[in-house]
C-alpha positions in Angstrom: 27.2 -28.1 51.8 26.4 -31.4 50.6 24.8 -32.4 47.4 21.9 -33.8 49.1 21.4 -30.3 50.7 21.3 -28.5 46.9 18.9 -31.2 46.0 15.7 -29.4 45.6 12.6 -30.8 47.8 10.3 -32.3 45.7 6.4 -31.0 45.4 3.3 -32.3 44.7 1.5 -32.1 41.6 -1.8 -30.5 42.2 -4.6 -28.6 40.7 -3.9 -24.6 41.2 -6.7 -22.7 42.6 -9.4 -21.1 40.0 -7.8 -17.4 41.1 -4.5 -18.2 40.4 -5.4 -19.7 37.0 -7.6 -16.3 36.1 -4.4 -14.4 36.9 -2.0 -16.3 34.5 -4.5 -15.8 31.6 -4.7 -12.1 33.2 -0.8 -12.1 32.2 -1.4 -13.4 28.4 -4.7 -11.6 27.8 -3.9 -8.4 30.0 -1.1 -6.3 29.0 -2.1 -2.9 29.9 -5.5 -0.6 30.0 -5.7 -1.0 26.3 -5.8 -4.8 26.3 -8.9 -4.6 28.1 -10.0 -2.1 26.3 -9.6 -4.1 22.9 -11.8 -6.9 24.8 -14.5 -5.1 26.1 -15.1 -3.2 22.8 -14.9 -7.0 20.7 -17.9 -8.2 23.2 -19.7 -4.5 22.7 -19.7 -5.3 18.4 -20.3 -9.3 19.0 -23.5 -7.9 20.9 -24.7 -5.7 17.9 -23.7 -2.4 19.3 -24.3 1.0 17.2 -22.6 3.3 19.8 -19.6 2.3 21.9 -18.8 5.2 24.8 -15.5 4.7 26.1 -15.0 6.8 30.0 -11.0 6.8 31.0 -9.4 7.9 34.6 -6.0 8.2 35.1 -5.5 6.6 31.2 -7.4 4.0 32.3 -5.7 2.6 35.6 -8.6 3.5 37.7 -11.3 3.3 35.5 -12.1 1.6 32.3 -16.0 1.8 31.5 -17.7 0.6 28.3 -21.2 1.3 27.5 -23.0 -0.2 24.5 -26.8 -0.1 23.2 -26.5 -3.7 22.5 -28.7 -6.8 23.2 -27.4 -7.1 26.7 -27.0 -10.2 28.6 -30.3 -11.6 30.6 -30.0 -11.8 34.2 -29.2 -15.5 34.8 -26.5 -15.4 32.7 -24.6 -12.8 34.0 -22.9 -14.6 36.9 -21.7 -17.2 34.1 -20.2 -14.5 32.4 -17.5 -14.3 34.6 -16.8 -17.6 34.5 -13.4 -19.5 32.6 -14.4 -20.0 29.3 -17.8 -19.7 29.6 -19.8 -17.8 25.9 -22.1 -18.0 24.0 -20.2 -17.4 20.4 -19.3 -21.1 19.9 -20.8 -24.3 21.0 -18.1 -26.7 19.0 -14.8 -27.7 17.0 -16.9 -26.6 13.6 -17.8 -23.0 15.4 -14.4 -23.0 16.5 -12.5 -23.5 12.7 -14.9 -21.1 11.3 -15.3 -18.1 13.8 -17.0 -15.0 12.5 -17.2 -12.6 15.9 -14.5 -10.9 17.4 -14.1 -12.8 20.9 -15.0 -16.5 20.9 -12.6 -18.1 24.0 -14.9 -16.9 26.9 -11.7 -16.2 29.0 -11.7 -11.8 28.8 -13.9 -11.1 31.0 -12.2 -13.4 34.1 -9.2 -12.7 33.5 -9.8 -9.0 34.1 -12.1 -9.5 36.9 -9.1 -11.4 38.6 -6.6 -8.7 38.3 -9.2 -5.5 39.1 -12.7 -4.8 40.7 -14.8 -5.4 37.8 -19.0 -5.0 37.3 -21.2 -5.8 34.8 -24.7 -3.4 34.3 -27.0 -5.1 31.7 -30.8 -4.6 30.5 -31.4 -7.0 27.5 -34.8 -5.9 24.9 -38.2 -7.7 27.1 -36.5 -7.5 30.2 -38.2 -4.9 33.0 -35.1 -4.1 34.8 -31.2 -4.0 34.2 -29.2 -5.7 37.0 -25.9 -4.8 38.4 -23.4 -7.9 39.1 -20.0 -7.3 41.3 -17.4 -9.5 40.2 -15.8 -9.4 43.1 -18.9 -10.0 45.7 -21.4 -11.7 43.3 -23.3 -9.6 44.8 -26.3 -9.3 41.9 -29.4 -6.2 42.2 -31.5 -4.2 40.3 -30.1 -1.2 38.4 -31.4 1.3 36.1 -30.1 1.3 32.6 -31.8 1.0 29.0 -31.2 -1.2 26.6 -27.7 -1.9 26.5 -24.4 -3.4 28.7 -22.2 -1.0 30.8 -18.9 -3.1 31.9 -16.5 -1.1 34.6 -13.1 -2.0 35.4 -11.6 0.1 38.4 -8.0 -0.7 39.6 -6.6 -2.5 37.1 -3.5 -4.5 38.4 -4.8 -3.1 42.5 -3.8 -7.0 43.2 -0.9 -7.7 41.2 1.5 -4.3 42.3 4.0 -5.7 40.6 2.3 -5.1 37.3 1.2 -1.9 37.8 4.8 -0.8 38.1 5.3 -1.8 34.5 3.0 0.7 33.0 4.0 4.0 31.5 2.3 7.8 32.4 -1.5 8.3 32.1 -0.7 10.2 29.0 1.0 7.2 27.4 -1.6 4.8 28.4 -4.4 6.9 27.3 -3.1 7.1 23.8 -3.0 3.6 23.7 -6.4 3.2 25.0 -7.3 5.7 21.7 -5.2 3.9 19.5 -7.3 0.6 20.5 -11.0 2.1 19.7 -9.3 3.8 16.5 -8.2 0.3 15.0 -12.1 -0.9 15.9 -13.5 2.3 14.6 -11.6 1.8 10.9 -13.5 -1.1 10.4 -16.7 -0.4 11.8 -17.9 2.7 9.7 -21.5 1.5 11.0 -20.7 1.8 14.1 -20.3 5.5 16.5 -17.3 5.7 19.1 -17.2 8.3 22.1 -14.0 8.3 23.9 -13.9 10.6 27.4 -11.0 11.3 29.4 -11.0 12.7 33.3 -14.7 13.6 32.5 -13.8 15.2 29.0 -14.4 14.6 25.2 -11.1 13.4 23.2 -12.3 11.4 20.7 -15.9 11.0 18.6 -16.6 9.2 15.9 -20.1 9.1 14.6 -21.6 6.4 12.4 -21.8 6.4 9.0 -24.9 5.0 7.6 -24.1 2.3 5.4 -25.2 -1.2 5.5 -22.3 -3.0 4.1 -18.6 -1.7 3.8 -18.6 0.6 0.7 -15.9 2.5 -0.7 -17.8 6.0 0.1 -18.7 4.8 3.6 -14.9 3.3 4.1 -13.9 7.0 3.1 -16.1 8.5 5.5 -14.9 7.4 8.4 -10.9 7.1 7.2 -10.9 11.1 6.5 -12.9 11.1 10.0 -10.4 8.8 12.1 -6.8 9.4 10.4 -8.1 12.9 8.3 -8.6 13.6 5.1 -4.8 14.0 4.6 -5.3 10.4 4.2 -7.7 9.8 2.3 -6.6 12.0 -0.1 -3.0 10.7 -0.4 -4.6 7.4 -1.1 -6.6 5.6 -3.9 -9.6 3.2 -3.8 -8.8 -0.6 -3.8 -11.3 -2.9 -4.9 -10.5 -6.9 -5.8 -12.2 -10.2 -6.2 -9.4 -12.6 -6.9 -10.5 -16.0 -8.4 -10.2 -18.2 -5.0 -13.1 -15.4 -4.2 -10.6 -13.5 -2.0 -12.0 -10.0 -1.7 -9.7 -7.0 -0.6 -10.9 -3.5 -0.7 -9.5 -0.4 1.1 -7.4 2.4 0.2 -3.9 2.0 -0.9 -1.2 5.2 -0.7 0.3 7.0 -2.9 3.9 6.6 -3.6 4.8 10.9 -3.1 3.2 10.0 0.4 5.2 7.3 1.9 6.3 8.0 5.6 9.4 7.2 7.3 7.6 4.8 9.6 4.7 2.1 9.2 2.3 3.8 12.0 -0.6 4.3 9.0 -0.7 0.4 8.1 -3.8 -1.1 8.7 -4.8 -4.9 7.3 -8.2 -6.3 8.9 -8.8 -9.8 8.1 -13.3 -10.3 8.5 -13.4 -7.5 9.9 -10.5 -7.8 12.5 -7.3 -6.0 13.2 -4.1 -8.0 12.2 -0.4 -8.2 12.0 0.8 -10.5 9.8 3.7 -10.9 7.6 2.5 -12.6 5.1 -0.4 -9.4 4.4 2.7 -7.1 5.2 4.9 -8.6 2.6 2.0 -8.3 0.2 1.7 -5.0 0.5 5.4 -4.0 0.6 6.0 -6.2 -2.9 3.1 -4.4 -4.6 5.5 -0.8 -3.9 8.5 -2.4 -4.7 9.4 -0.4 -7.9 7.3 2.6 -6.8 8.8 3.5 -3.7 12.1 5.3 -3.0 14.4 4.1 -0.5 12.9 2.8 2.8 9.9 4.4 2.8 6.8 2.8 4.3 3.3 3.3 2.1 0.9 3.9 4.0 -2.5 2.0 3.6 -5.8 0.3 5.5 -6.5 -3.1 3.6 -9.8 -4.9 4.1 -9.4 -8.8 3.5 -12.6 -10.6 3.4 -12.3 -14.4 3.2 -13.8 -17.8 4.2 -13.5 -17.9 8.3 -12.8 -21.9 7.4 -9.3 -20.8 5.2 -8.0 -18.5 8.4 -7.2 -19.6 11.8 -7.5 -16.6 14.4 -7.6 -19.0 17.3 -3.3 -19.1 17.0 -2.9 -16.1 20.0 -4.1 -14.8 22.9 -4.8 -11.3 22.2 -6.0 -12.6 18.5 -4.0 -9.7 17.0 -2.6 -12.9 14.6 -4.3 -15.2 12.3 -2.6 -18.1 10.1 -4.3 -18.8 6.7 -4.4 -22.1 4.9 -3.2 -20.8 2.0 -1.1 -17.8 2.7 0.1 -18.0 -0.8 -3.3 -16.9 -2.3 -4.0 -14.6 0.0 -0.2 -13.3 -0.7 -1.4 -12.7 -4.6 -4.3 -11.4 -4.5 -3.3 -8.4 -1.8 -0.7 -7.8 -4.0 -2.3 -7.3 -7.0 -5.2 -6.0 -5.5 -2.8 -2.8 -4.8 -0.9 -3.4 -8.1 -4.4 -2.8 -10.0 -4.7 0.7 -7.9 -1.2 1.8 -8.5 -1.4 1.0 -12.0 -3.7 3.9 -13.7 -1.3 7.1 -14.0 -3.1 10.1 -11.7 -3.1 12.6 -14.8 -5.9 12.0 -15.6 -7.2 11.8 -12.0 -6.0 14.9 -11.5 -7.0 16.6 -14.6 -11.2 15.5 -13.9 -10.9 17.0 -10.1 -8.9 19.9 -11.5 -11.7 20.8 -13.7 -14.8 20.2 -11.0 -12.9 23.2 -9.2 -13.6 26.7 -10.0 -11.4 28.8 -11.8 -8.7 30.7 -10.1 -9.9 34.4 -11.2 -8.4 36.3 -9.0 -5.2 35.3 -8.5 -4.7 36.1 -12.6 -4.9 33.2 -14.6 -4.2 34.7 -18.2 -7.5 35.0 -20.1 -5.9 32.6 -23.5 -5.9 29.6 -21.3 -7.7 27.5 -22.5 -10.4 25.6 -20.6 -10.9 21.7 -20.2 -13.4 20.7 -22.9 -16.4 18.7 -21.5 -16.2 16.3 -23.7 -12.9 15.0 -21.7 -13.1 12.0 -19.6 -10.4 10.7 -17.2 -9.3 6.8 -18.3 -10.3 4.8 -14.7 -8.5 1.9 -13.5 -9.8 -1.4 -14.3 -9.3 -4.3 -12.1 -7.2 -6.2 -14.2 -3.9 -7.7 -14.5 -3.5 -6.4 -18.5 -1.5 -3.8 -18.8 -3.3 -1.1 -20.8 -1.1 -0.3 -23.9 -0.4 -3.7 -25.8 2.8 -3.0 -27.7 4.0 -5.3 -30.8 7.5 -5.2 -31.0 9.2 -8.4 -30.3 11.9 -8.9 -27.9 14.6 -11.0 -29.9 17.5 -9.6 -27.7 16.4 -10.2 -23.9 19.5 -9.5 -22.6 21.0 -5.6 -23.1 18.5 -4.6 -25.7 18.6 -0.7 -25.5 16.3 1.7 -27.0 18.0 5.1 -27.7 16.2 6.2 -30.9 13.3 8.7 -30.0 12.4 8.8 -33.2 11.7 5.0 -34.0 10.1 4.8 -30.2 7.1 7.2 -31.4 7.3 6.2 -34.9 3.6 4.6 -34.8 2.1 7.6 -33.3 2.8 9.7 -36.5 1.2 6.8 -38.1 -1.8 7.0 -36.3 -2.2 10.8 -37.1 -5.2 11.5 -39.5 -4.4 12.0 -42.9 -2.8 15.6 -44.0 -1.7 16.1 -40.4 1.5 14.4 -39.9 3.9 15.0 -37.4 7.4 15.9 -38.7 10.1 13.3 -37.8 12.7 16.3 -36.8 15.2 15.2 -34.5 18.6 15.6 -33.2 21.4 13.8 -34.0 23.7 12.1 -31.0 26.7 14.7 -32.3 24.5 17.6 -32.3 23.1 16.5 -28.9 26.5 16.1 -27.5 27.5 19.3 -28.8 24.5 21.5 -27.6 24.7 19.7 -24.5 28.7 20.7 -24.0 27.8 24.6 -24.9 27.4 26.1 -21.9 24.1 28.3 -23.6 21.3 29.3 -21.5 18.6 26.9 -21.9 16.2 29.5 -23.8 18.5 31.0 -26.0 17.7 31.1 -29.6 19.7 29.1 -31.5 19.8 27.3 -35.1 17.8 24.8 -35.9 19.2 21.1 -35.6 20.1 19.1 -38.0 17.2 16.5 -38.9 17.3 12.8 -39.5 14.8 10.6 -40.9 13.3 8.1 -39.1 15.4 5.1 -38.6 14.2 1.7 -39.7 13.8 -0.6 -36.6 11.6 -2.1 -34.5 7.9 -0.8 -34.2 5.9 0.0 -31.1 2.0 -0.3 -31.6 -0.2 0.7 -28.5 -3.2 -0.6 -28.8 -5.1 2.4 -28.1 -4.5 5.5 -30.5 -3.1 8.3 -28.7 -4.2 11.9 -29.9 -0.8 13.0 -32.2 0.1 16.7 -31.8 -0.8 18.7 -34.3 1.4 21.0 -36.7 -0.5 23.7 -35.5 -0.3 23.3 -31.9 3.3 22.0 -31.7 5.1 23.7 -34.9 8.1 21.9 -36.3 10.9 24.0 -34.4 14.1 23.4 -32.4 13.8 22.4 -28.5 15.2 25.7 -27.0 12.0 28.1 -28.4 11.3 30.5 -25.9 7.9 30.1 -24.5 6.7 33.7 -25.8 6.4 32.1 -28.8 4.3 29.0 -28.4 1.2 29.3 -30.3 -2.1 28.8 -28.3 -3.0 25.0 -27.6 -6.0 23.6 -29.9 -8.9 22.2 -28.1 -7.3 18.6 -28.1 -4.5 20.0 -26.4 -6.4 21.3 -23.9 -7.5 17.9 -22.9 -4.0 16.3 -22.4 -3.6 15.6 -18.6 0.2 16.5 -18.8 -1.1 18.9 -21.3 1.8 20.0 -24.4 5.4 20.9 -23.9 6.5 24.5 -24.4 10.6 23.9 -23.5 13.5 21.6 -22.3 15.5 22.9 -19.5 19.2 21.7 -19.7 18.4 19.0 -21.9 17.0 17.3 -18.6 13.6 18.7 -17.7 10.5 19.2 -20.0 8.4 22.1 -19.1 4.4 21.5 -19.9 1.4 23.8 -20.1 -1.8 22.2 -19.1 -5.4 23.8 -17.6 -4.1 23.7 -14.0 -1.0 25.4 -14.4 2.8 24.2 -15.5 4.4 20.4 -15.3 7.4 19.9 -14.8 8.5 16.4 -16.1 12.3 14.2 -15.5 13.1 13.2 -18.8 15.0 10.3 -18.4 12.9 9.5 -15.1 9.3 9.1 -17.4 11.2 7.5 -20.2 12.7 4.6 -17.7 9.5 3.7 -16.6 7.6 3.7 -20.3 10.7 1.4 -21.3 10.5 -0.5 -18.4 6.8 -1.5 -18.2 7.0 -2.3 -22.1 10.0 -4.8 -21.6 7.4 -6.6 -19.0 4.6 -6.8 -21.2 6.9 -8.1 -23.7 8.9 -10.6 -21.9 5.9 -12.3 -20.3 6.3 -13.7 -17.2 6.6 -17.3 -19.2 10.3 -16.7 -20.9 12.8 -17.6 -19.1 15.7 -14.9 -17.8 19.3 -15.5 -20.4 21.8 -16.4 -18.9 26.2 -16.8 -19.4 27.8 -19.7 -18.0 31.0 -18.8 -16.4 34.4 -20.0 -16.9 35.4 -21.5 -13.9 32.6 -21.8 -11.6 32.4 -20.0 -8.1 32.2 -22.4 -5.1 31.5 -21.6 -1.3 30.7 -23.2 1.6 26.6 -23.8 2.2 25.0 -24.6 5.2 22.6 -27.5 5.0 19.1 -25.2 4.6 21.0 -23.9 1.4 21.9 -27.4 -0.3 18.4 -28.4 0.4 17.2 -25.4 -1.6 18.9 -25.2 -4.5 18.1 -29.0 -5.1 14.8 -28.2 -4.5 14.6 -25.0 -6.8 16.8 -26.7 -9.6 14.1 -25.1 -12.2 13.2 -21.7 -10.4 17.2 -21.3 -10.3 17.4 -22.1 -13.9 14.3 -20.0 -15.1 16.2 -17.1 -12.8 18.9 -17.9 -14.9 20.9 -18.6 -12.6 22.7 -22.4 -11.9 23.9 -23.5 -9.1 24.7 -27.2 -8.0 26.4 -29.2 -5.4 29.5 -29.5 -5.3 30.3 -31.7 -2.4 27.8 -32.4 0.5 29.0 -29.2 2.5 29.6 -27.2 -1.0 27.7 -25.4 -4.0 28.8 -24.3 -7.1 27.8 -21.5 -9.1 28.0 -22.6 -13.1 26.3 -19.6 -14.5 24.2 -16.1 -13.6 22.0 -13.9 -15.7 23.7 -11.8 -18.4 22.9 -8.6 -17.4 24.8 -9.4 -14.3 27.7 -11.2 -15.2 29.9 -8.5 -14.0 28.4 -9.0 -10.2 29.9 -11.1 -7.2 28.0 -14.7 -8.4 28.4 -16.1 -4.6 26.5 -13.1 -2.9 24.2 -13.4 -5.8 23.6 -16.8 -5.1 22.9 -16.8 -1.2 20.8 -13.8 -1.3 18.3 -16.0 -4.0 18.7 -18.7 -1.8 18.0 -17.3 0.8 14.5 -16.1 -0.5 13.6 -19.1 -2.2 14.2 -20.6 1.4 11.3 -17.8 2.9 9.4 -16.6 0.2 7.0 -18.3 -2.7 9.1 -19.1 -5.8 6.9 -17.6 -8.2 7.2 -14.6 -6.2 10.9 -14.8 -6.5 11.7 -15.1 -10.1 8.9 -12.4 -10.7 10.7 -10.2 -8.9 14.0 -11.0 -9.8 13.0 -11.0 -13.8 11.7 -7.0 -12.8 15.0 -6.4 -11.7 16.9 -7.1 -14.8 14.5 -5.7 -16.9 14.5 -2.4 -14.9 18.5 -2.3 -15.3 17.8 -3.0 -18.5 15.4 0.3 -18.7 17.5 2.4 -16.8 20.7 1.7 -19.6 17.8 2.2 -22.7 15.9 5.4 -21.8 16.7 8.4 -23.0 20.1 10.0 -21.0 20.6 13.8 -19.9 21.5 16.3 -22.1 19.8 15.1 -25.2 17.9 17.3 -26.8 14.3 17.0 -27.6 12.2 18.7 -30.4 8.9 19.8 -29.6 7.7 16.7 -31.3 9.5 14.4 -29.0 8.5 16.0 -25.9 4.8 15.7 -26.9 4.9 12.3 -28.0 7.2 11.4 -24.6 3.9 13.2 -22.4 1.1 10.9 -24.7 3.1 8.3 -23.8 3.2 8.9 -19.9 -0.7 9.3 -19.9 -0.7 5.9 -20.7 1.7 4.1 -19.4 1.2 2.2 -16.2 2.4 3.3 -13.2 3.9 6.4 -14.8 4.2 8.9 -12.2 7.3 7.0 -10.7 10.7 5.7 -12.6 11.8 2.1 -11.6 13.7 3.5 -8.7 10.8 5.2 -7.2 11.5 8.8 -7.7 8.3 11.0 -9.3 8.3 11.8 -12.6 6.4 14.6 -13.1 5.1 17.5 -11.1 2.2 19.9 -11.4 2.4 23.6 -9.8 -1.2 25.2 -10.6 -1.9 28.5 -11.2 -2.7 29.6 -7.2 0.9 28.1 -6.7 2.7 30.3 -9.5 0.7 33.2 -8.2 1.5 33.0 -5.0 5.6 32.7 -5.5 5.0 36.3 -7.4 2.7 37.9 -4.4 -0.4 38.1 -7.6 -3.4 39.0 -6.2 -2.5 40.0 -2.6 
């Protein structure tokens, strides 16, 4: 064979036929049942739509019908329905750049009719008759309907087999065809969504009557769509940022993280969307709340101007592109910060108390009961943290707080005159001692030896926190038995995390509150109070200490690298970390942070690179900063096997009430627990 023969022949350019075209859009816009499902439903809310009924055969392969009570579409336009890029949702570029409906490029509705036997049943308000158009025919007569559009697809792929090949079981598609209407329905509390399958009921969603997108209504229909598991496991989010960014929604809680991110929901106006930048958002706001890899689970609402957010970047619009994606970035973050922040004591406390009583089961008649004077603290939209502490931070690097008694100095000072808390506490040699005894953890034993306060550094919260009182906490060592606790006072009563009766091997405190018994991780709950103080003392201003090194660590960097850390020269140093070139293939690492000076510095290096290359440098060296300081924490907080007095166990739960973000430690492991009464009962058999 020659080369001339491999040569191929050449071909004309010409214009493809208006089919063909339809069916290449059919292969962008298309996918499977639930891409046309997705479209017809957008053009069903575009037309003002309060009911959507979905009717399914075979998952939707041989029938897909829609059926709205919309404004319809009069009878001269139908035929230009069909038509390539024919609407009526924008008329320019400036409708384009600032699109508020849900469909807008006019191309659905023929790329399905190319690719299946499609009609379109309308009746629009004035008009005497509905009229039925075949796509296929053009045939166009009168039909009766009411108010409303009715679009069938039947066949879907009947002239492109080798599509139809590609798609899974009826079962399979069907859920997708669900999953579709259930992403529409989460944002459309307003609107009611039937779903029938082979002539039977699977899915109904009825509307919620709310005129704007409320928390209640949002509720509504999340507890109706994904269950009230959900909704439950998740708290209200509600933030105006100052670019007038608005994000509301519901935003997990940490205990419920799942394995996988199938309950992650972001709508942007209104629409569904993945998009990293909202999904990085979310996943920085959990960072220190979350163990491991969990995935939260959430469904975030972002309402901004259509002019800052393109949607018109692809074909199935499941992606948007915002001019500012650092903005948008912040505020979803601390949108869900500001939930996460308020500790659910208190929460928990006001919905334990608009329960009834557990009579039967045999709560003991001396509880006491939650005085109504009691009011749970509520979250405040803010980025303040809500105990202001004064202690200075002259030692940024290792500074380690391991005196319990100097930590809650201040809130023996704010007790009322004549009712000061004693200062009893044990020393490190006693600790280390009891903690080496092998004694059960109730055992009666001496008395430790006491040790006055020692002078140091003072922590003053800006808010006074209730001090126990002699009476209700009596001055005694940490292994009392709980027999002999004396009955709570009426300010006791109202703690959230209510008063400590005993330690359990010097690592677990056990509380009594009105719901039942806590059980709280010592060292857990101590690591975050630490933790969140050293941020609000730092600042996010003060830059992070740092130890040059002796002979600096070079490595090989590709050019993306060099070009970052001469770009991020300051963000580097204010991580303090500094790295410079070394030659035009080479950097050099001069010093690292303190508190990591025993770490590999060339891994340390690359890895910050690396996110300064994807990532917003303010986000960076916030994160980075939170790092240290929660290593920082970890070291400081109180360790296993110290003993506590009663005192210290109190003043450790006051503490916790009001500490941000207190129901998880800096690694993301809970705290605390609560078992209520019915739960105690029931591991006894009481009341059966």
């Amino acid at each position: 064979m020659t080369s001339s023969d491999s040569t191929p022949a050449r071909r004309r350019i010409q214009d493809l036929p208006d089919e063909l075209i339809s069916q290449i859009a059919a292969g962008e816009v298309v996918e499977r049942p639930a891409s046309v499902v997705r479209e017809l439903v957008d053009n069903a809310l575009d037309a003002g739509a309060t009911q959507i009924t979905l009717r399914l055969l075979a998952g939707g392969v041989r029938l897909i019908s829609v059926e709205d009570d919309g404004i319809g579409i009069p009878r001269d336009e139908l035929p230009v329905a069909l038509r390539r890029h024919a609407t009526s949702k924008i008329r320019d570029l400036h409708d384009l750049e600032t699109v508020v409906t849900m469909g807008f490029r006019g191309e659905a509705l023929a790329a399905i009719a190319s690719v299946s036997e499609a009609s379109i049943l309308s009746r629009p308000q004035g008009q005497d008759n509905a009229f039925l158009l075949d796509a296929r025919s053009g045939e166009l007569r009168p039909a009766a309907r009411g108010q409303g559009t009715t679009l069938e697809v039947k066949e879907l792929f009947f002239s492109t087999p080798a599509r139809r090949k590609f798609l899974k079981s009826d079962a399979t598609e069907l859920a997708h065809c669900i999953e579709a209407v259930r992403r529409h329905a989460l944002a459309r509390p307003d609107v009611g969504f039937a779903i029938w399958h082979e002539g039977k009921l699977v899915e109904q969603w009825r509307a919620v009557p709310a005129s704007t997108l409320t928390d209640a209504a949002l509720a509504l229909r999340l507890a109706d769509v994904l269950g009230q598991e959900f909704v439950d496991n998740t708290l209200p989010v509600q933030r105006t940022s100052s670019s007038g960014i608005t994000v509301i929604g519901r935003a997990g809680l940490p205990d419920a993280a799942r394995s996988r991110p199938d309950q992650q929901y972001c709508y942007v106006n209104g629409r569904f969307v993945r998009d990293k930048v909202l999904t990085h958002a979310a996943k920085s706001a959990y960072e220190d709340v979350l163990h491991g890899h969990k995935q939260p689970l959430y469904a975030l609402y972002i309402d901004i101007d259509p002019a800052r957010v393109d949607v018109n970047v692809h074909p199935t619009k499941i992606e948007v592109r915002f001019r500012d994606s650092r903005e948008v970035h912040q505020a979803v973050r601390h949108a869900i910060e500001d939930a996460l922040a308020a500790p659910r004591a208190a929460l928990l406390a006001a919905q334990a108390e608009a329960q009834p009583q557990n009579t039967e089961g045999g709560t003991p008649a001396g509880s006491a009961a939650t005085p109504a004077a009691w009011q749970p603290q509520t979250p405040t939209p803010t980025r303040t943290p809500q105990v202001q502490y004064a202690m200075p931070l002259t030692e940024r690097a290792g500074h380690v707080v391991n005196d319990m008694t100097a930590l809650w100095a201040p809130m023996r000072e704010a007790s009322p005159a004549g009712t000061a808390v004693p200062a009893a506490a044990a020393t490190e040699a006693a600790a280390d001692a009891l903690a080496a005894a092998s004694a059960p953890a109730f055992a009666a034993t001496a008395p430790v030896a006491a040790e006055p306060a020692l002078a140091g550094p003072q922590l003053a919260p800006a808010s006074t926190v209730p001090a126990p009182s002699p009476t209700a906490m009596p001055d005694a060592p940490a292994t009392e038995s709980m027999s002999s606790a004396t009955p709570a006072t009426a300010d006791a009563a109202a703690w959230p995390l209510g008063r400590a009766v005993a330690q359990v091997h010097g690592v677990y405190i056990l509380a009594e509150n009105t719901q039942g018994m806590v059980i709280v991780d010592m060292h857990a709950a101590h690591e975050r109070i630490v933790y969140e103080r050293l941020k609000a003392q730092l600042g996010n201003d003060q830059p992070i200490a740092s130890q040059p090194l002796l002979i600096p660590a070079t490595f090989a960097a590709t050019p993306q690298e060099v070009a970052t850390a001469e770009a991020h020269a300051d963000t580097l140093r204010e991580l303090g970390l500094e790295v410079a070139p070394f030659s035009p293939k080479t950097l050099a690492v001069r010093a690292v942070p303190s508190t990591l000076a025993q770490g590999d510095a060339v891994e340390l290096a690359r890895s910050v690179l690396a996110e300064l290359e994807q990532q917003d440098a303010s986000g960076v060296v916030q994160r980075a900063r939170n790092e240290i300081l929660a290593t920082m924490a970890c070291h400081g907080a109180v360790r296993a096997n110290r003993r506590l007095t009663l005192d210290e166990m109190n003043a450790l739960l006051r503490q916790m009430e009001t500490t941000e973000r207190s129901d998880q430690c800096n690694h993301g492991r809970p705290t605390w627990r609560q078992l209520s009464m019915k739960e105690l009962d029931a591991l006894f058999l009481r009341g059966r």
